[in-house]
C-alpha positions as CSV (number, residue, x, y, z in Angstrom):
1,X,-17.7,107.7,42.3
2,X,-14.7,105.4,41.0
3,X,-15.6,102.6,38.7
4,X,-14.8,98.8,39.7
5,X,-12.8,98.2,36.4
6,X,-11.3,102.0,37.9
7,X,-10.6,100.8,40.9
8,X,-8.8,97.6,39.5
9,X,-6.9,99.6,37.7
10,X,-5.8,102.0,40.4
11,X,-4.7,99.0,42.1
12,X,-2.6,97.7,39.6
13,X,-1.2,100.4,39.4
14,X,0.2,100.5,42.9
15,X,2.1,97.2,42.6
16,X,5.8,97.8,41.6
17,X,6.4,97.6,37.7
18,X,8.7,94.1,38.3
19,X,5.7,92.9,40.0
20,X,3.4,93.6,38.1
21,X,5.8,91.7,34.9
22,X,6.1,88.5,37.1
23,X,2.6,88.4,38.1
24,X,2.0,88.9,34.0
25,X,4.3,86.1,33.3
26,X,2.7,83.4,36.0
27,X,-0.6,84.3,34.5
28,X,0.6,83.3,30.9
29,X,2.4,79.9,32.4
30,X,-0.9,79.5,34.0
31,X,-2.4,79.7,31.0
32,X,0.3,77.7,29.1
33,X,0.0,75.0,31.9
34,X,-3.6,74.6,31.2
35,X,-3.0,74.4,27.3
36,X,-0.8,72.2,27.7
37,X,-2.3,70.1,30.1
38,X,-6.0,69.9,28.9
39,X,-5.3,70.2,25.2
40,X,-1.6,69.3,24.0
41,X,-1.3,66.2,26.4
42,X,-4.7,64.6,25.4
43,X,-3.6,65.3,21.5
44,X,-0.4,63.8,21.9
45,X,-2.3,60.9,23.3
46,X,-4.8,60.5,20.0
47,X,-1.8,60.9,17.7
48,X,0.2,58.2,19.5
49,X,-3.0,56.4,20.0
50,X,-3.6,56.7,15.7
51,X,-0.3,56.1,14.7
52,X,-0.7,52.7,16.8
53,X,-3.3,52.0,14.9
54,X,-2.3,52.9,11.8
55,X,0.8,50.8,12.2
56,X,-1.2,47.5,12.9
57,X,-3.8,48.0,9.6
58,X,-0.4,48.4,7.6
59,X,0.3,45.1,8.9
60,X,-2.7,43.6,8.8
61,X,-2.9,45.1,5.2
62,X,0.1,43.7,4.3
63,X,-0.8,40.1,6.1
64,X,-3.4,40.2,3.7
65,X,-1.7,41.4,0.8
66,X,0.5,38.4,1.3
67,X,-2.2,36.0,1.6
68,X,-4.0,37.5,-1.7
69,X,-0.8,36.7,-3.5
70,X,-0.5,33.5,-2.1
71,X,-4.1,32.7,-2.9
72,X,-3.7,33.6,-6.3
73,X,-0.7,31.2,-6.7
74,X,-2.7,28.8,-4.9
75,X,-5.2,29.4,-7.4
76,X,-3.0,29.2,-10.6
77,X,-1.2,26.1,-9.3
78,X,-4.6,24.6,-8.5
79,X,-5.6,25.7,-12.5
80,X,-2.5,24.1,-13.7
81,X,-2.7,20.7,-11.5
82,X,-6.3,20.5,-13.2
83,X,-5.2,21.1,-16.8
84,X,-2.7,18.1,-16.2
85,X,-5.2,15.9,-14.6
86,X,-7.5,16.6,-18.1
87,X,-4.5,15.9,-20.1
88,X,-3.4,12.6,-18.7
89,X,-7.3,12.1,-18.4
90,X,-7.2,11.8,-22.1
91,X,-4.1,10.0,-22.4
92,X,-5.2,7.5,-19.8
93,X,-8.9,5.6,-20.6
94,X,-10.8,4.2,-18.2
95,X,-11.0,0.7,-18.6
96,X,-14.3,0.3,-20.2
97,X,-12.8,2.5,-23.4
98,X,-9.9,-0.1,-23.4
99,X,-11.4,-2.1,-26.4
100,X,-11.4,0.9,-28.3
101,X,-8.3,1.6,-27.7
102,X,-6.8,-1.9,-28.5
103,X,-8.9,-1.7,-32.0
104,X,-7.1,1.8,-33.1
105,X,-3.6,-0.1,-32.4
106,X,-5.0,-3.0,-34.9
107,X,-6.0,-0.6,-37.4
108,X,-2.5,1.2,-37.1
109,X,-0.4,-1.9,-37.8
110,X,-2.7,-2.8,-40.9
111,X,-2.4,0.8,-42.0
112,X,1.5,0.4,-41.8
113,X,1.5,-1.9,-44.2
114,X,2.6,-4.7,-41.9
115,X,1.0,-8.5,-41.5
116,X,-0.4,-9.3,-37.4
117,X,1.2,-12.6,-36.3
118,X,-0.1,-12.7,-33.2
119,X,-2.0,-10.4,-30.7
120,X,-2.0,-11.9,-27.3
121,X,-2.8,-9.8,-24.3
122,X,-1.5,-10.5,-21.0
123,X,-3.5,-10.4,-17.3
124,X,-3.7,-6.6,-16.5
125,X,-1.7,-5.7,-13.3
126,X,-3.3,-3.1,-11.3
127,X,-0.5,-0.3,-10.5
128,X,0.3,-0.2,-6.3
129,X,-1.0,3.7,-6.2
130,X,-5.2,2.1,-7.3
131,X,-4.8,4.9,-9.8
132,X,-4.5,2.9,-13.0
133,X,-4.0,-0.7,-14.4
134,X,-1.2,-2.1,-16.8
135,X,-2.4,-4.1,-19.8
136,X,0.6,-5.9,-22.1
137,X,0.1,-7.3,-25.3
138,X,2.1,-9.0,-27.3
139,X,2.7,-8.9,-30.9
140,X,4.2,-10.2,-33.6
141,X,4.4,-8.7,-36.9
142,X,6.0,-8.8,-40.4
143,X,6.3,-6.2,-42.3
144,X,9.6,-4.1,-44.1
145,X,11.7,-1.7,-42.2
146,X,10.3,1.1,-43.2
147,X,6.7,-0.3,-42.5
148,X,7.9,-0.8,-39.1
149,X,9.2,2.2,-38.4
150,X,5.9,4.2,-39.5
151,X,3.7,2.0,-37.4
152,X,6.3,2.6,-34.5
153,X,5.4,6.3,-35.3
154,X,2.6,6.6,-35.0
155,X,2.0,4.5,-32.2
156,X,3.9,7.4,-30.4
157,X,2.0,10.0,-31.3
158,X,-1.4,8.6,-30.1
159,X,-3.6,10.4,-27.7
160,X,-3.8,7.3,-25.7
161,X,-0.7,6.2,-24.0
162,X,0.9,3.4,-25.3
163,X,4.5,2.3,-24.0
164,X,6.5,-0.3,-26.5
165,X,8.5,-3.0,-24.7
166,X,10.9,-5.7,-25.0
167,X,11.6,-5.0,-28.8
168,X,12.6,-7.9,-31.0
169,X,13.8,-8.1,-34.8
170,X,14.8,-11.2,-36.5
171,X,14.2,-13.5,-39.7
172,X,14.8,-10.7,-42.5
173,X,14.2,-12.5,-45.7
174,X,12.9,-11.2,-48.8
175,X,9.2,-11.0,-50.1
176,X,8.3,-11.6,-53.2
177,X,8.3,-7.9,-54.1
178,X,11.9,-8.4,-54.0
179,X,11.5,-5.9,-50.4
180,X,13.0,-7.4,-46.9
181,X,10.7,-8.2,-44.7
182,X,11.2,-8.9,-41.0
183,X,10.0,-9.9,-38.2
184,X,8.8,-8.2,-34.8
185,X,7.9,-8.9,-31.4
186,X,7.4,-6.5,-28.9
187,X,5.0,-6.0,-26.0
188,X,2.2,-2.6,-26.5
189,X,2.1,-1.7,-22.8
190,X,-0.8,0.8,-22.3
191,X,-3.0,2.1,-19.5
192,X,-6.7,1.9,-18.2
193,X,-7.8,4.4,-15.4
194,X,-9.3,2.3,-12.2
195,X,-13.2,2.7,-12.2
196,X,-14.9,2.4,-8.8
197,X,-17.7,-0.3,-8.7
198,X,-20.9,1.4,-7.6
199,X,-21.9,0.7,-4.4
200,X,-24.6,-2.2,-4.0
201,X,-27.7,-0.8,-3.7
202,X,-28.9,-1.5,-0.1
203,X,-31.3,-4.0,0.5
204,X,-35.3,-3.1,0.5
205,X,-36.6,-4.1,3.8
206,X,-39.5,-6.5,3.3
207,X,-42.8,-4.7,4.2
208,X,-45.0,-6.3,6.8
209,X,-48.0,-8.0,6.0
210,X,-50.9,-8.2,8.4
211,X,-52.9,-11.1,9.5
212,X,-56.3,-10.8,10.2
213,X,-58.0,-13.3,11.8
């Protein structure tokens, strides 16, 4: 007795040759169809899907790169701003360091040799911006050019800022060391930083006494 898989095959063999190549060839687009359709379709769908993806981290990536670099600059520019704020810190004293200030610009013009007139300071003007106040003083000395000069020198390369304004010279006439000697008046214009007042301290409410009767 004939085998199933016998049988089969018998049968197969009875369809025509070209038959039997078509029916072949509809069996492999079958199976292409279903490839195709159940695995290259859905794959083609993920790829897209990552390369979406992908394509937004990049620019998220490079939004943040961007940002990173602009922090840093933000950063630097912040470092900078507070390295000038020390340094005209320094050159600017708040206003109770003032006196000291005034008593280095006394011991620079005796130290230059020259001879203090007068040393009159003016009512400070607070600057518009609340930042800093103005304080002129005015001078007068005598002294010899070259005196002069070196006091004017170093004036100019004090920490402290010191600004010299409305220069005068007149009267040369010569000293008994046989030197010329003149005179000066100028206005030393420096600067005091704005200190806040503390606040008040608030009031202490009075604690309440009890009456007994």
């Amino acid at each position: 007795m004939a085998s199933f898989q016998e049988k089969i095959a018998a049968a197969i063999q009875k369809v025509p040759k070209k038959m039997r190549i078509y029916g072949f060839g509809f069996f492999l687009l079958v199976i292409a169809g279903l490839f195709i359709y159940f695995v290259h379709i859905p794959m083609i769908s993920e790829i897209k899907k990552l390369t979406k993806n992908i394509a937004e981290l990049q620019v998220t990536i490079q939004a943040n790169e961007a940002k990173i670099k602009k922090l840093d600059e933000l950063k630097a520019e912040v470092k900078s701003m507070e390295q000038s704020l020390k340094l005209l810190t320094e050159q600017l004293p708040p206003s109770s360091e003032v006196s000291g200030l005034l008593k280095q610009i006394q011991n620079l013009i005796s130290q230059s040799g020259l001879t203090l007139k007068l040393w009159r300071p003016d009512k400070r003007k607070p600057h518009s911006s609340g930042l800093y106040e103005e304080i002129p003083i005015n001078l007068e000395l005598t002294g010899g050019y070259h005196d002069t000069g070196i006091f004017f020198d170093r004036v100019s390369k004090m920490t402290r800022i010191v600004n010299t304004l409305n220069l005068k010279m007149s009267g040369a006439k010569m000293n008994k060391a046989g030197g010329i000697d003149i005179k000066v008046n100028c206005t030393a214009m420096t600067f005091a930083a704005t200190e806040k007042k503390p606040d008040a301290a608030p009031a202490k409410k009075a604690t309440p006494v009890k009456v007994t009767k």
